[in-house]
N, C-alpha and C positions, 0 to 999 in steps of 0.2 A: 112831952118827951116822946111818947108814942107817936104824935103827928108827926114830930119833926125826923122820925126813924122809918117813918110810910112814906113823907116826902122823897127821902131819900134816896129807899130803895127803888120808888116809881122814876124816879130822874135815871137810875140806873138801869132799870127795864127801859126808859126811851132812849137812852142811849145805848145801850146793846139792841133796840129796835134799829138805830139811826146805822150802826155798825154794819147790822146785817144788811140793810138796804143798800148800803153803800158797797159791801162785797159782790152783792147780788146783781146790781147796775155793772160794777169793774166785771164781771163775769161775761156780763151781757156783751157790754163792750167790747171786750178782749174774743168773743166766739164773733161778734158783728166785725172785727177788723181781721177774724183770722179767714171769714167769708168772703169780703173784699179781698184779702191780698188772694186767695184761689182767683178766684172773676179774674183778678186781674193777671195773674199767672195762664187762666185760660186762652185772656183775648191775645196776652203776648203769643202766647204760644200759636192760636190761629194768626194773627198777623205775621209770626213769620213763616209758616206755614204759605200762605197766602203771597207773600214776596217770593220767594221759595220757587211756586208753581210761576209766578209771571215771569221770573228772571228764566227759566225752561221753559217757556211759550216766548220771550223773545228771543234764547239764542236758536231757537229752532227754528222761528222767521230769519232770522238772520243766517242761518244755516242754509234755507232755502235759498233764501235771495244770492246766497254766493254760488250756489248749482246753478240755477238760472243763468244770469252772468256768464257764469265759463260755456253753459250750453251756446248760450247766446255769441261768444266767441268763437269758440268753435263753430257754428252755423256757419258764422261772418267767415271765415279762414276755411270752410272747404269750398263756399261759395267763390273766393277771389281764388284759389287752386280748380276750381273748374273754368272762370272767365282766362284764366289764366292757360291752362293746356285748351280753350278751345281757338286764344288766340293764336297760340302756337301751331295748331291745326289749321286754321287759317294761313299762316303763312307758309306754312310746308306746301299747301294746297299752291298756294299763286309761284311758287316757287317751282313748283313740278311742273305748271302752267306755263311757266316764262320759259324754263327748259325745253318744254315740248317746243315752245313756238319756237324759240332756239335752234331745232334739230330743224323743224321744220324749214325756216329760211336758210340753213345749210344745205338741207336736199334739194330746195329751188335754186339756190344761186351752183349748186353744182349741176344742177339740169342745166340750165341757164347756160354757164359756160361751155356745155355741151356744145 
């Protein structure tokens, strides 16, 4: 009767052995998955960090690229406003030219008729 009351209580200390190991594991576990989800809350948190800075590094290439562009326009458009008044210049010149010559062959043919 004694053996079969030491059996028993030894089955109950392995089993309250068995109990605690098993809390002890669920513990482990539960601190190891509460480690992963931080890691993993960190890298989220760097990756959007990291998308973040690229989407600002291209709207600010893309920013430049449209200053360029208009400079580049603008270049284009005073350049065709300078060929532009120097043709004008140009003609004003042969125009004052054909005048002169103008006045000129009036004061010969009015010599002339002299």
């Amino acid at each position: 009767r004694k053996r079969i009351i030491q059996t028993s209580h030894d089955e109950e200390e392995g089993a309250k052995k068995d109990r605690q190991k098993l809390a002890r594991e669920r513990a482990r576990l539960k601190e190891e998955k509460q480690k992963l989800q931080k890691d993993l809350e960190k890298m989220l948190a760097y990756e959007m960090k990291m998308a973040k800075m690229r989407e600002q590094r291209e709207a600010k290439l893309e920013e430049e690229r449209k200053k360029e562009a208009a400079e580049r326009r603008k270049e284009a458009e005073r350049k065709r406003q300078l060929e532009i008044r120097k043709t004008e210049a140009m003609k004003a010149r042969m125009k004052a030219k054909e005048e002169e010559r103008a006045r000129e062959r009036a004061i010969a043919v009015k010599i002339f008729e002299k």
